[in-house]
CHARMM-style PDB file with segment names, atoms N, HN, CA, C and O in Angstrom:
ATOM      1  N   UNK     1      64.481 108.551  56.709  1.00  0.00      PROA
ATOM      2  CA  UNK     1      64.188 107.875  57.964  1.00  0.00      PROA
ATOM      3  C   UNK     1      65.319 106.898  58.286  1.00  0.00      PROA
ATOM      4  O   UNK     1      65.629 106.024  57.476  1.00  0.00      PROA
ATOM      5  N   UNK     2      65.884 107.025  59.358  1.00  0.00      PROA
ATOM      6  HN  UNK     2      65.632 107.735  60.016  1.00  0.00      PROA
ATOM      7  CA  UNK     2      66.482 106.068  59.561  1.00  0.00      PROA
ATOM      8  C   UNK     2      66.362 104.784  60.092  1.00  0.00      PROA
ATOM      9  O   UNK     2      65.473 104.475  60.885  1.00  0.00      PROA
ATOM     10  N   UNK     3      67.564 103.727  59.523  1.00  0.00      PROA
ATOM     11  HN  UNK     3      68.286 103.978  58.879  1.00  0.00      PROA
ATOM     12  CA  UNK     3      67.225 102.107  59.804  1.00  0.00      PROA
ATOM     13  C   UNK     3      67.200 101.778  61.156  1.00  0.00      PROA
ATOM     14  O   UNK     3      68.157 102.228  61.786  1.00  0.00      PROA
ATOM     15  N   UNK     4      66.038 100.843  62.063  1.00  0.00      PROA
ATOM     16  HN  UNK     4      65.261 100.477  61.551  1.00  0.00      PROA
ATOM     17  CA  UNK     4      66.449 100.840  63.588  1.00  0.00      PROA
ATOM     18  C   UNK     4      66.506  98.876  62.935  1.00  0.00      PROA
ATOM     19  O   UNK     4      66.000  98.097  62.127  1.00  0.00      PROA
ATOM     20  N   UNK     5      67.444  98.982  63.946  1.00  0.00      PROA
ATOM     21  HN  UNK     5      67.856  99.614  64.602  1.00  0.00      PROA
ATOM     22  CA  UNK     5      67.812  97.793  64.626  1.00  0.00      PROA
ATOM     23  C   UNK     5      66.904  96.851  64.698  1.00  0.00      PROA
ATOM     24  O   UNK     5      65.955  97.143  65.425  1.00  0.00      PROA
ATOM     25  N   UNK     6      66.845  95.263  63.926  1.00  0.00      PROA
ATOM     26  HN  UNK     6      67.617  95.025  63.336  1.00  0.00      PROA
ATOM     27  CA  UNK     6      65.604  94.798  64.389  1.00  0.00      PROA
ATOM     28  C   UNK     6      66.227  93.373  65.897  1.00  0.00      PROA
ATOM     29  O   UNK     6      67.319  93.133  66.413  1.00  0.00      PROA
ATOM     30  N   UNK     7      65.145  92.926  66.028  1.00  0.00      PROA
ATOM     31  HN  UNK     7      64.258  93.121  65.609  1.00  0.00      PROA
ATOM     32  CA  UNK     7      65.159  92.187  67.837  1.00  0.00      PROA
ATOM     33  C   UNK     7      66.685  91.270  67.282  1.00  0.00      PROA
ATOM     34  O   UNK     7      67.760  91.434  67.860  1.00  0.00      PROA
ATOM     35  N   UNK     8      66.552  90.520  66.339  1.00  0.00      PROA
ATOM     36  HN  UNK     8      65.679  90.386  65.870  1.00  0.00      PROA
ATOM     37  CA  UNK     8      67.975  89.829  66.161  1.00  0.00      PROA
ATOM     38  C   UNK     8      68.951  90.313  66.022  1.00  0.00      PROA
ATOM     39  O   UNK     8      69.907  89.594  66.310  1.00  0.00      PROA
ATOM     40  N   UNK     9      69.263  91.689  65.545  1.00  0.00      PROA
ATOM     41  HN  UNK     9      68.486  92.274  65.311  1.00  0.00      PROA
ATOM     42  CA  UNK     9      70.493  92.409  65.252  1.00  0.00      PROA
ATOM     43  C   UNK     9      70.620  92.815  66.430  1.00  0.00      PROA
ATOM     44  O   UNK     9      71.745  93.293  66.584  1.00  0.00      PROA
ATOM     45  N   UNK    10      69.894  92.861  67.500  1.00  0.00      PROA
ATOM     46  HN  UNK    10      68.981  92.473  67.376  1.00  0.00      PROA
ATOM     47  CA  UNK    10      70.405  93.651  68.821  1.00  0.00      PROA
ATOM     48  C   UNK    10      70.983  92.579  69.668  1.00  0.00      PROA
ATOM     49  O   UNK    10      71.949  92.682  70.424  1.00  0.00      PROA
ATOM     50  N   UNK    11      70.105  91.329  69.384  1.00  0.00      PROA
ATOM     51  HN  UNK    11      69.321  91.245  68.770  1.00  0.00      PROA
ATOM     52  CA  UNK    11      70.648  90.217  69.985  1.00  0.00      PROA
ATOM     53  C   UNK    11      72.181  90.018  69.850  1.00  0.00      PROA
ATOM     54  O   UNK    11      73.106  90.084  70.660  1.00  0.00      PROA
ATOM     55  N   UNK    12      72.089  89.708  68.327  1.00  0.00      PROA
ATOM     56  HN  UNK    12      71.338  89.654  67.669  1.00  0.00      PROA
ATOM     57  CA  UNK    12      73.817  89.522  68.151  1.00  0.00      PROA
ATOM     58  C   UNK    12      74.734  90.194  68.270  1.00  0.00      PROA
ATOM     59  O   UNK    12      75.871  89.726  68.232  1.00  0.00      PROA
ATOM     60  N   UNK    13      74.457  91.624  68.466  1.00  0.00      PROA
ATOM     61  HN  UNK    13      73.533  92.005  68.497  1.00  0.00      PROA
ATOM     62  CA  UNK    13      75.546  92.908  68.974  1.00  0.00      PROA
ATOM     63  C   UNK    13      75.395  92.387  70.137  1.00  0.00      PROA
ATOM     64  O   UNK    13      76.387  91.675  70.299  1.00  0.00      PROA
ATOM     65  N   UNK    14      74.703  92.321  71.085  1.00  0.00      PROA
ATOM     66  HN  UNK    14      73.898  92.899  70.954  1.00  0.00      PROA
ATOM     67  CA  UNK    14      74.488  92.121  72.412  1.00  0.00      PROA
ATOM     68  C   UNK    14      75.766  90.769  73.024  1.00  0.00      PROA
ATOM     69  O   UNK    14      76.500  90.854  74.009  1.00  0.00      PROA
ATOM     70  N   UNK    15      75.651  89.624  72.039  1.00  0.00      PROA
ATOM     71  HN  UNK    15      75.055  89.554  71.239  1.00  0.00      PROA
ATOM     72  CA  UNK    15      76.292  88.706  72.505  1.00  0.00      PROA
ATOM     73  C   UNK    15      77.833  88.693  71.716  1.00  0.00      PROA
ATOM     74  O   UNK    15      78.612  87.747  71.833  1.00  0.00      PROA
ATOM     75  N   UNK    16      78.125  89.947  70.876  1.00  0.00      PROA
ATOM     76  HN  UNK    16      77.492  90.715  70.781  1.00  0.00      PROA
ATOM     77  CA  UNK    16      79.090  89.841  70.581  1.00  0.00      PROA
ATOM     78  C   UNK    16      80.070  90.819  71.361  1.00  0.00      PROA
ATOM     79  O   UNK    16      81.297  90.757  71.432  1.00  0.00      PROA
ATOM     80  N   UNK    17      78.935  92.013  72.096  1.00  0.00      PROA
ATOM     81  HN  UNK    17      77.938  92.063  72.038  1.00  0.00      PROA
ATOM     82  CA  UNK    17      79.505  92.652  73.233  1.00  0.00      PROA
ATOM     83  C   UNK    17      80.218  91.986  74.585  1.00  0.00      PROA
ATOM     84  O   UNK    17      81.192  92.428  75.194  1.00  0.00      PROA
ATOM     85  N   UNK    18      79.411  90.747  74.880  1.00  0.00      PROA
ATOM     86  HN  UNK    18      78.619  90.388  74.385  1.00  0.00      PROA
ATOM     87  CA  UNK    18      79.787  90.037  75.925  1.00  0.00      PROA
ATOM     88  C   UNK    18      80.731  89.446  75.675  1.00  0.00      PROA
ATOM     89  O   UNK    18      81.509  89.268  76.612  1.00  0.00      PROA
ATOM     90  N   UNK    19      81.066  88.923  74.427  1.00  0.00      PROA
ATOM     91  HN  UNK    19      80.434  89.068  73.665  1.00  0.00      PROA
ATOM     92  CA  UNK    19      82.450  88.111  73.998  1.00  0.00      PROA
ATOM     93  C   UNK    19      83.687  88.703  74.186  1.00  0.00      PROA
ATOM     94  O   UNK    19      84.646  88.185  74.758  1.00  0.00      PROA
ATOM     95  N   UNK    20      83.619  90.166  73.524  1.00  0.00      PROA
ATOM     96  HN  UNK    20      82.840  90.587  73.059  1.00  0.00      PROA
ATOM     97  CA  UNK    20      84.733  91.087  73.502  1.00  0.00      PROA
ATOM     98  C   UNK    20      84.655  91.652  74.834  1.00  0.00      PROA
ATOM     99  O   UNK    20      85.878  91.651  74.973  1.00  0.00      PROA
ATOM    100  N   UNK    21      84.249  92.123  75.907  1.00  0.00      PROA
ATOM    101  HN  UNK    21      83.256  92.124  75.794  1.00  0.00      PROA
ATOM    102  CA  UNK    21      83.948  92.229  77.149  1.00  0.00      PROA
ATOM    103  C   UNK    21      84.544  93.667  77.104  1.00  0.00      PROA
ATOM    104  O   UNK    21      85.519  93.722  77.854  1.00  0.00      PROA
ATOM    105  N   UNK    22      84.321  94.709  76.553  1.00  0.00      PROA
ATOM    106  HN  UNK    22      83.529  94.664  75.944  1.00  0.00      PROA
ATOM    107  CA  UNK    22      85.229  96.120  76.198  1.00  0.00      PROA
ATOM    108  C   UNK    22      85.757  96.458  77.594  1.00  0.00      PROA
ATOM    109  O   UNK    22      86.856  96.956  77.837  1.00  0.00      PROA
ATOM    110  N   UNK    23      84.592  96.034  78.679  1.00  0.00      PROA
ATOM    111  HN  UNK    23      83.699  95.629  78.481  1.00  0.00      PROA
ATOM    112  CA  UNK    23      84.864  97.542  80.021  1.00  0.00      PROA
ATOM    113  C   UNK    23      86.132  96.492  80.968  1.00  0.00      PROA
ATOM    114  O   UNK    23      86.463  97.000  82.039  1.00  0.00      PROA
ATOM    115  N   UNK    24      86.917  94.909  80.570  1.00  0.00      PROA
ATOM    116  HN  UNK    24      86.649  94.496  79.699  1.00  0.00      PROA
ATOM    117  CA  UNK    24      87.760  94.555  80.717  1.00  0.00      PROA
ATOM    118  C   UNK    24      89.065  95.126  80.588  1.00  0.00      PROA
ATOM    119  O   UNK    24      90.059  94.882  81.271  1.00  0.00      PROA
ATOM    120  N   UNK    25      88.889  96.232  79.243  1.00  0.00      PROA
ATOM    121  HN  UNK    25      88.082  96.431  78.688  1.00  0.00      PROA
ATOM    122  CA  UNK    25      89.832  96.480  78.554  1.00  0.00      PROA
ATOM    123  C   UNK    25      90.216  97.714  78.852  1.00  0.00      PROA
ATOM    124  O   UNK    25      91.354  98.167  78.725  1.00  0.00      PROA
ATOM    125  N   UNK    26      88.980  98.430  79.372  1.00  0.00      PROA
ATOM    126  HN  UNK    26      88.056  98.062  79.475  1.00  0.00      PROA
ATOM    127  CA  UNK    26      89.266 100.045  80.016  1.00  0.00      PROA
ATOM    128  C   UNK    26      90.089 100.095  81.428  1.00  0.00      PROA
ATOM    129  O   UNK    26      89.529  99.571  82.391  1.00  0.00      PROA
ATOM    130  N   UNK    27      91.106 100.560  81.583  1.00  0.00      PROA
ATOM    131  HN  UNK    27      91.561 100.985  80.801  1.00  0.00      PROA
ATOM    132  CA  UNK    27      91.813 100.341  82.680  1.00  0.00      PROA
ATOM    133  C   UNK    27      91.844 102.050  83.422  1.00  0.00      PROA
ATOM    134  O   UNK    27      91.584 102.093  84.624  1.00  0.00      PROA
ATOM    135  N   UNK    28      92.089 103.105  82.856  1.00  0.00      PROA
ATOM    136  HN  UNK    28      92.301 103.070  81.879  1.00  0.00      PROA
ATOM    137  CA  UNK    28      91.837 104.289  83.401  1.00  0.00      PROA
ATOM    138  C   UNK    28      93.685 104.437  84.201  1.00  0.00      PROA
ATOM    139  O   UNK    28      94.695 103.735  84.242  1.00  0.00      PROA
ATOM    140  N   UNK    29      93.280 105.680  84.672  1.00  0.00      PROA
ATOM    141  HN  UNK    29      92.460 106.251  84.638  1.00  0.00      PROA
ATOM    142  CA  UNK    29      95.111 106.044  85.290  1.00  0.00      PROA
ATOM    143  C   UNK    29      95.275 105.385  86.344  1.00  0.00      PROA
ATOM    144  O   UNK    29      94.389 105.070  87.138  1.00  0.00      PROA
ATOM    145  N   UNK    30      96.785 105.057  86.435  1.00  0.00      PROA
ATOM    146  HN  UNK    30      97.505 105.313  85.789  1.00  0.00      PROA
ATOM    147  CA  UNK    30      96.816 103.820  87.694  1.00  0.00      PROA
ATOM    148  C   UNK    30      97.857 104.799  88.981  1.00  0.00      PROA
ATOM    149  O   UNK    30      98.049 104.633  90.185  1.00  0.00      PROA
ATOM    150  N   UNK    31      98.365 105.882  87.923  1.00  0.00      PROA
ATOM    151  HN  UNK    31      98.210 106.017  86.945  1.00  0.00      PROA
ATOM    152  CA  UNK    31      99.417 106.382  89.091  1.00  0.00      PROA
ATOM    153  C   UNK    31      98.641 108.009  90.081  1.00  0.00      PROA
ATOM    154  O   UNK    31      97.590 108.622  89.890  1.00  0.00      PROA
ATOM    155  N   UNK    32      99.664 108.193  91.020  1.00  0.00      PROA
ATOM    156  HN  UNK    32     100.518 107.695  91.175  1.00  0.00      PROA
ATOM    157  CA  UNK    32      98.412 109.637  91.656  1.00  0.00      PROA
ATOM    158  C   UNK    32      98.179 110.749  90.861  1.00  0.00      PROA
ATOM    159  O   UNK    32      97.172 111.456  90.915  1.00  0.00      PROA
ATOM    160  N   UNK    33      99.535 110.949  89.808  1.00  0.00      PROA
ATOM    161  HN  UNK    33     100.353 110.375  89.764  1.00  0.00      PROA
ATOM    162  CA  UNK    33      99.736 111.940  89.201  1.00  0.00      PROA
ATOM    163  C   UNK    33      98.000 111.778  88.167  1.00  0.00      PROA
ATOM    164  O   UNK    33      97.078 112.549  88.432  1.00  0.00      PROA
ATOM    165  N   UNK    34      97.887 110.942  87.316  1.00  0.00      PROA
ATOM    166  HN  UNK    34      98.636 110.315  87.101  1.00  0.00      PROA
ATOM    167  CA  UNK    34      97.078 110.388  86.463  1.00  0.00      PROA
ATOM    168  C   UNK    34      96.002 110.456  86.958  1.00  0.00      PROA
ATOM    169  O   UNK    34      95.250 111.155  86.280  1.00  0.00      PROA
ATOM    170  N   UNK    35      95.283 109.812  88.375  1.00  0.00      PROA
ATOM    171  HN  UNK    35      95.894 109.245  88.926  1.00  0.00      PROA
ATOM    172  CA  UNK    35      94.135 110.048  89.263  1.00  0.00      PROA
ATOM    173  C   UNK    35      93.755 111.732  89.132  1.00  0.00      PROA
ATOM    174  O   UNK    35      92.856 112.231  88.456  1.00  0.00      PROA
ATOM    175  N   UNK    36      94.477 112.229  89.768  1.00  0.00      PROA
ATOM    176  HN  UNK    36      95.207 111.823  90.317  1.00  0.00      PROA
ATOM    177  CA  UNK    36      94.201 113.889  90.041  1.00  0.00      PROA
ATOM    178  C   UNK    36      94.030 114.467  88.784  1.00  0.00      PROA
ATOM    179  O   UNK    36      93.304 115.461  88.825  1.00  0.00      PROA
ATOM    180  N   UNK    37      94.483 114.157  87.612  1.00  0.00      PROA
ATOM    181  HN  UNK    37      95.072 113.350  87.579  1.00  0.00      PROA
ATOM    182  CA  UNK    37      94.404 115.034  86.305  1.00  0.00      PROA
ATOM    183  C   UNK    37      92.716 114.492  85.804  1.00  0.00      PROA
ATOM    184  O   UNK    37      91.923 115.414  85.612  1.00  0.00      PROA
ATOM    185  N   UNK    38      92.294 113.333  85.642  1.00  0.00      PROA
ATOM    186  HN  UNK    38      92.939 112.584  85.798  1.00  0.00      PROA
ATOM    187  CA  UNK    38      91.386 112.860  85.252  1.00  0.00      PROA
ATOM    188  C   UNK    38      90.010 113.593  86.614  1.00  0.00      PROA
ATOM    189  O   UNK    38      88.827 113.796  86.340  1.00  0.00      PROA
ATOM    190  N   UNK    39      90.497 113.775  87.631  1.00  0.00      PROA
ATOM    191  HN  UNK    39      91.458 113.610  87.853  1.00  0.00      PROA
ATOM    192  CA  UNK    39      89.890 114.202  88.533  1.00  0.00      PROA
ATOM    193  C   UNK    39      89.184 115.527  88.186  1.00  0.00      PROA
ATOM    194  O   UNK    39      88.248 115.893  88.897  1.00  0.00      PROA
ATOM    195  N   UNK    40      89.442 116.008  87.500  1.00  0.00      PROA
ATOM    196  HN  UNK    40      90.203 115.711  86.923  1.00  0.00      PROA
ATOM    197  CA  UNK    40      89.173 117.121  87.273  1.00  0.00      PROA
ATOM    198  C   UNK    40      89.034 117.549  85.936  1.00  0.00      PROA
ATOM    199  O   UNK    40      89.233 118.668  85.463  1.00  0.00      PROA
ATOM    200  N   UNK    41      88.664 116.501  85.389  1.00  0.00      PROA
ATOM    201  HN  UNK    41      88.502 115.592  85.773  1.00  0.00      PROA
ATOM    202  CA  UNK    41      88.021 116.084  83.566  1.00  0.00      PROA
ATOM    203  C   UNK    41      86.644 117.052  83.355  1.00  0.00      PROA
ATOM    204  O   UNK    41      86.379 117.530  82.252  1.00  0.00      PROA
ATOM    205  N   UNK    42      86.056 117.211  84.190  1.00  0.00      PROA
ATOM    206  HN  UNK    42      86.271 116.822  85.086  1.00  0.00      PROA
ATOM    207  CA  UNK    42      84.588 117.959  84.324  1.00  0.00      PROA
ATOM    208  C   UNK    42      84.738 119.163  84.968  1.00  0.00      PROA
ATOM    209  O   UNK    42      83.750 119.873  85.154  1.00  0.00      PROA
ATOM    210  N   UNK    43      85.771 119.477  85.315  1.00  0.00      PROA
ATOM    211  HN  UNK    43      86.574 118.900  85.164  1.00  0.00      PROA
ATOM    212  CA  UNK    43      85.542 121.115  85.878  1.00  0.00      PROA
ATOM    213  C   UNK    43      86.118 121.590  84.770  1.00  0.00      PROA
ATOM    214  O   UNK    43      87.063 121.152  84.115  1.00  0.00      PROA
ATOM    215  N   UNK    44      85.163 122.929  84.576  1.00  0.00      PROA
ATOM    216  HN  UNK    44      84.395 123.285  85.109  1.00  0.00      PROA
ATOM    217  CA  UNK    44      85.462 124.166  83.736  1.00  0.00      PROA
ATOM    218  C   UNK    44      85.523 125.578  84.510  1.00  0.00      PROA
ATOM    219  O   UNK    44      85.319 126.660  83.960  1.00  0.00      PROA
ATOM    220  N   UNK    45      85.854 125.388  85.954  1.00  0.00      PROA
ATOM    221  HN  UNK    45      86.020 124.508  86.401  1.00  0.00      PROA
ATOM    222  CA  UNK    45      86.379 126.612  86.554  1.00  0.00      PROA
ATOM    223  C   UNK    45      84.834 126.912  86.480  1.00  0.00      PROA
ATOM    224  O   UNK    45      83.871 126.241  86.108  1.00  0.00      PROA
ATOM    225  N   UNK    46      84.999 128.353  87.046  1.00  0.00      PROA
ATOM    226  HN  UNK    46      85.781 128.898  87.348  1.00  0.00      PROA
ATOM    227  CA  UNK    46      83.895 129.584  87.164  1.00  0.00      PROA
ATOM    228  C   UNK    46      83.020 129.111  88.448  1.00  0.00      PROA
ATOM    229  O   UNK    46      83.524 128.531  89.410  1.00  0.00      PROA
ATOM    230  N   UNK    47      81.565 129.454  88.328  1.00  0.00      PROA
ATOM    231  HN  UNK    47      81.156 129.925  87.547  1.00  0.00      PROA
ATOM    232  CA  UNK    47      81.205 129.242  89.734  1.00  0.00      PROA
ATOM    233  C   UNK    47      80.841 127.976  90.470  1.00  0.00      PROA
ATOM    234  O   UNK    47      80.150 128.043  91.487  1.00  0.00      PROA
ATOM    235  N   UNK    48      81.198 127.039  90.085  1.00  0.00      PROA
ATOM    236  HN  UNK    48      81.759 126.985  89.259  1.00  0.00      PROA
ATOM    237  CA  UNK    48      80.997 125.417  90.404  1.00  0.00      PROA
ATOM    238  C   UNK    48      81.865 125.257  91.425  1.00  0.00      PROA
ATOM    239  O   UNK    48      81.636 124.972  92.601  1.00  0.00      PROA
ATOM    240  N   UNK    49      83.324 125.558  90.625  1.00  0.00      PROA
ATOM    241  HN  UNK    49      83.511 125.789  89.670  1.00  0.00      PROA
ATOM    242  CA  UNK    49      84.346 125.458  91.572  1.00  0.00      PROA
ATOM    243  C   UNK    49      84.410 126.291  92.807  1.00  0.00      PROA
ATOM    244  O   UNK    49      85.049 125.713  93.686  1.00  0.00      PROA
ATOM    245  N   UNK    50      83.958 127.454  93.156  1.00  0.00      PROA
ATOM    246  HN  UNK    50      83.439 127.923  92.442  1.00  0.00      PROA
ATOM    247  CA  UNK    50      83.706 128.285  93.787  1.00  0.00      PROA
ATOM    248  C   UNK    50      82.842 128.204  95.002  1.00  0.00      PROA
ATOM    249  O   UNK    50      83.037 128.382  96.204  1.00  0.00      PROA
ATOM    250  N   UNK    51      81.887 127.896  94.311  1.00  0.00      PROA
ATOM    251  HN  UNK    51      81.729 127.751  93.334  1.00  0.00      PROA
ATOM    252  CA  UNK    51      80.800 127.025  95.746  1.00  0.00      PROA
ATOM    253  C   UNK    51      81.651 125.697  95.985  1.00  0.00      PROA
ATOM    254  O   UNK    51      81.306 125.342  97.112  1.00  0.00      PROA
ATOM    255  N   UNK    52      82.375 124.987  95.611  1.00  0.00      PROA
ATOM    256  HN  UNK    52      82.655 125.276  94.695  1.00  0.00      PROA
ATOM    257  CA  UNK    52      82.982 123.931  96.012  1.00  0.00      PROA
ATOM    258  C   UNK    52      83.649 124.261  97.438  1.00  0.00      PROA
ATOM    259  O   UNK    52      83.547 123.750  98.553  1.00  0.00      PROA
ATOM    260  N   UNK    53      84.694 125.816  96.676  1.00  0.00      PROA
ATOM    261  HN  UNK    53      84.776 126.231  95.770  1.00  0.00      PROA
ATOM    262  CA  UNK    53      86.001 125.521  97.515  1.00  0.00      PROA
ATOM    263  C   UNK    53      84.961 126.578  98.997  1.00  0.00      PROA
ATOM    264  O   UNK    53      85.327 126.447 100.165  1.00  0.00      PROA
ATOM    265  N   UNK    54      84.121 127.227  98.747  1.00  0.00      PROA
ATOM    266  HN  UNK    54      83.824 127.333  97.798  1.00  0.00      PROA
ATOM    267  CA  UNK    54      83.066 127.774  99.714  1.00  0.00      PROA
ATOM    268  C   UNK    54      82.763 126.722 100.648  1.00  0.00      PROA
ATOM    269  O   UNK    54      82.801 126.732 101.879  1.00  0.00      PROA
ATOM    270  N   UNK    55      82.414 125.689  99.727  1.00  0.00      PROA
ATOM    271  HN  UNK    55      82.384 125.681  98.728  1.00  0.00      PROA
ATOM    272  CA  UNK    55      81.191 124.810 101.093  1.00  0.00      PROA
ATOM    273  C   UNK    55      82.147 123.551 101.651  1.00  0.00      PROA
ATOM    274  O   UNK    55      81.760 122.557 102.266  1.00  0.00      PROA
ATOM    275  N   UNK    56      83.767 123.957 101.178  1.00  0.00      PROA
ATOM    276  HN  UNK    56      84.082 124.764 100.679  1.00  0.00      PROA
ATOM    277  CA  UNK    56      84.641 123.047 102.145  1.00  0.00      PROA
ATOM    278  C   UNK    56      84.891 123.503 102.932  1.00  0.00      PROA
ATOM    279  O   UNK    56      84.956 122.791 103.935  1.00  0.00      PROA
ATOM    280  N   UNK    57      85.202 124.926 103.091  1.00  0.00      PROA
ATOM    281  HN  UNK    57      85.149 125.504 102.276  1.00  0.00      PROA
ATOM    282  CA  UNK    57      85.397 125.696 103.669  1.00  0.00      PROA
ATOM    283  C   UNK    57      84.060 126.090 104.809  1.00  0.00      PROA
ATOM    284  O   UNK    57      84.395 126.017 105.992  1.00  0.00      PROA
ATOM    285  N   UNK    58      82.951 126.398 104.603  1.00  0.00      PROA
ATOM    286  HN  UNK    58      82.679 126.457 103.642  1.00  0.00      PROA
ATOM    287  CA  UNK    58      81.955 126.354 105.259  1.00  0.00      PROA
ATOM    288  C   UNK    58      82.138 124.981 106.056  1.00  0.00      PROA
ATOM    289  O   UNK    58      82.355 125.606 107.094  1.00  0.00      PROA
ATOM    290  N   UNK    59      82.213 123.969 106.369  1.00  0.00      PROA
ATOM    291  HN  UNK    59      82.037 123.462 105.526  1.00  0.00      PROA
ATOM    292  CA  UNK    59      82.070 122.515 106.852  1.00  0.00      PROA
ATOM    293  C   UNK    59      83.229 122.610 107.387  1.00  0.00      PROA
ATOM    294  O   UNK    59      83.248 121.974 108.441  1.00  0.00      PROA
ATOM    295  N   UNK    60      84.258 123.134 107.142  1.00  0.00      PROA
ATOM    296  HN  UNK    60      84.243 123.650 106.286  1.00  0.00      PROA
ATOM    297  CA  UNK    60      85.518 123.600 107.759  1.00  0.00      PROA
ATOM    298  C   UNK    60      85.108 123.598 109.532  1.00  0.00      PROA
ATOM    299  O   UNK    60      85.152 122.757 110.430  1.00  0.00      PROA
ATOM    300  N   UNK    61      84.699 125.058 109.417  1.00  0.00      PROA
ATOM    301  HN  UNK    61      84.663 125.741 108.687  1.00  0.00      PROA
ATOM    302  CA  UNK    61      84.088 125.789 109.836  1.00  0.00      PROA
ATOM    303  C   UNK    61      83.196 125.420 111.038  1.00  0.00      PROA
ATOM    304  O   UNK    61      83.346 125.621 112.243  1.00  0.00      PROA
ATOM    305  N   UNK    62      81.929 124.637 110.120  1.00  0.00      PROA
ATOM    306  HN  UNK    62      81.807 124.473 109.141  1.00  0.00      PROA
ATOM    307  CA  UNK    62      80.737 124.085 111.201  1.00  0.00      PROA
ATOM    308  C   UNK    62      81.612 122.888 111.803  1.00  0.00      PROA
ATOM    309  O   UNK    62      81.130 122.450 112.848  1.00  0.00      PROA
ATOM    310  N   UNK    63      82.631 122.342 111.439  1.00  0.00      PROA
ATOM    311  HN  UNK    63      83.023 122.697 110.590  1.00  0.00      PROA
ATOM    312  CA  UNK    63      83.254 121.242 112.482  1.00  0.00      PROA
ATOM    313  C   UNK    63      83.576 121.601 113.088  1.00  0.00      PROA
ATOM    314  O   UNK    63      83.119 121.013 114.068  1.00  0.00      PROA
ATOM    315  N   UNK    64      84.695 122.919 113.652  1.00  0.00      PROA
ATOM    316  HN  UNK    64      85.067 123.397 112.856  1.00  0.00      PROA
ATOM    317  CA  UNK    64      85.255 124.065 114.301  1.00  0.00      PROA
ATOM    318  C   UNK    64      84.485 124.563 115.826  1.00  0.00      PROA
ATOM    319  O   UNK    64      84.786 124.765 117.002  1.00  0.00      PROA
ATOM    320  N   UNK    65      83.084 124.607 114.744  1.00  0.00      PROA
ATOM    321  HN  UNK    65      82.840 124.443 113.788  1.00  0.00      PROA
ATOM    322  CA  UNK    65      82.131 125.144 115.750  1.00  0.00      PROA
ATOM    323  C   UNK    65      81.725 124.020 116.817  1.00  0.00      PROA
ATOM    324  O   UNK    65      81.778 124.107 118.044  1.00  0.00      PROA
ATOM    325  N   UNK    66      81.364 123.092 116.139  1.00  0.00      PROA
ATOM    326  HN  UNK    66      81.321 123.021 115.142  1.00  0.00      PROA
ATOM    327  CA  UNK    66      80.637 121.652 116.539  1.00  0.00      PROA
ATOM    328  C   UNK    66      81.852 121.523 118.208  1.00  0.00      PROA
ATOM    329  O   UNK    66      81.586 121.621 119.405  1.00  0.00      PROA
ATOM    330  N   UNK    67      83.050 121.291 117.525  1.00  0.00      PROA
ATOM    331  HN  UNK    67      83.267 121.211 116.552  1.00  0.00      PROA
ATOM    332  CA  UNK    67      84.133 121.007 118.229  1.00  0.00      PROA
ATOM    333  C   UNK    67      84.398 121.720 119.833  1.00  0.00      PROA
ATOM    334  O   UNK    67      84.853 121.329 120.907  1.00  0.00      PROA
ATOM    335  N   UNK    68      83.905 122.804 119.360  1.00  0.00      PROA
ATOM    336  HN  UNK    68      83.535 123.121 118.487  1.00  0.00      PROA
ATOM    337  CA  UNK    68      84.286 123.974 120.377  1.00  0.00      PROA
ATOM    338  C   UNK    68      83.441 123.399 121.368  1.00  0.00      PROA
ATOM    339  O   UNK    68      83.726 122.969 122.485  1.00  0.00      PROA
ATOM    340  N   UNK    69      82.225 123.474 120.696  1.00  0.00      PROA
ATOM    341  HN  UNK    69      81.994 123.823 119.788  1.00  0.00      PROA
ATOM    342  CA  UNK    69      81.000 123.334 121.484  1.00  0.00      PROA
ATOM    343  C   UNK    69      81.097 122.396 122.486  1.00  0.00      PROA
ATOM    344  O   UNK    69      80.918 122.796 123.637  1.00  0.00      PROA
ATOM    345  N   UNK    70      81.402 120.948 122.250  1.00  0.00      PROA
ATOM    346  HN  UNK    70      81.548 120.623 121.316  1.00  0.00      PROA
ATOM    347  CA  UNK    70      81.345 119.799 122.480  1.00  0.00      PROA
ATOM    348  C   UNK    70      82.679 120.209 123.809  1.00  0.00      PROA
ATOM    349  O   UNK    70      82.461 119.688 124.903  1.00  0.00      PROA
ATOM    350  N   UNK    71      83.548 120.802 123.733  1.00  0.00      PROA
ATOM    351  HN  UNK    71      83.725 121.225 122.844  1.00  0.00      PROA
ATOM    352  CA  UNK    71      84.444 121.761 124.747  1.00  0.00      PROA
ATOM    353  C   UNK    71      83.956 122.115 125.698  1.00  0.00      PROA
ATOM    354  O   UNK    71      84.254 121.685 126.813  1.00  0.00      PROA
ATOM    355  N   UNK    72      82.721 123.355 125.366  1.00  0.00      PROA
ATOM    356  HN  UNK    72      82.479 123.705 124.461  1.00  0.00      PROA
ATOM    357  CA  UNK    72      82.471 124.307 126.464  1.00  0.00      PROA
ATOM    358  C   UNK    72      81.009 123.214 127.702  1.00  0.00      PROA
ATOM    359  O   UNK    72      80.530 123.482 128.804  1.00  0.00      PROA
ATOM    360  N   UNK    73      80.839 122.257 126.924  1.00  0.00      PROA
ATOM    361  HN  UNK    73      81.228 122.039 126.029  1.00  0.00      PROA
ATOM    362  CA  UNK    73      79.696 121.797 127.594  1.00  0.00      PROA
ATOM    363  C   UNK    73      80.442 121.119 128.712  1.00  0.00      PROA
ATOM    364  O   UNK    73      79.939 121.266 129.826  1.00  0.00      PROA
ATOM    365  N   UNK    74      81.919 120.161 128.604  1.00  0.00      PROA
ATOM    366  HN  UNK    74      82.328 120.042 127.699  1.00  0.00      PROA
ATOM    367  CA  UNK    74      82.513 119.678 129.398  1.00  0.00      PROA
ATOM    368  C   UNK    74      82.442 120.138 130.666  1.00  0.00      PROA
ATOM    369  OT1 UNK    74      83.103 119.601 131.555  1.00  0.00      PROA
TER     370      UNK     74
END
């Protein structure tokens, strides 16, 4: 069985978290090159991406239409 944590040990992790302040320290990519690579940390290709590049393309599309429209009523 494993040991859980009792109310004081969480306390003092807790306030020793706030001391060291970690998410101060996380800075992440600052340049575009760095942005765009991390951008795409969670795609694994196949059909995700697919309906993506579909339903930009679809919205493409319905703006196209929208547009026209907003034309012919003139």
């Amino acid at each position: 069985m494993a040991k859980s944590w009792t109310l004081e040990r969480r306390q003092r992790q807790a306030e020793l978290i706030r001391r060291w302040k970690p998410w101060e320290q996380s800075t992440g990519p600052k340049t575009p090159e760095g942005k765009k690579k991390v951008a795409s940390n969670a795609n694994r290709g196949g059909v995700r991406g697919q309906l993506r590049a579909l339903s930009k393309a679809l919205g493409a599309e319905l703006a196209e239409m929208n547009r026209l429209e907003r034309l012919a009523r003139r």
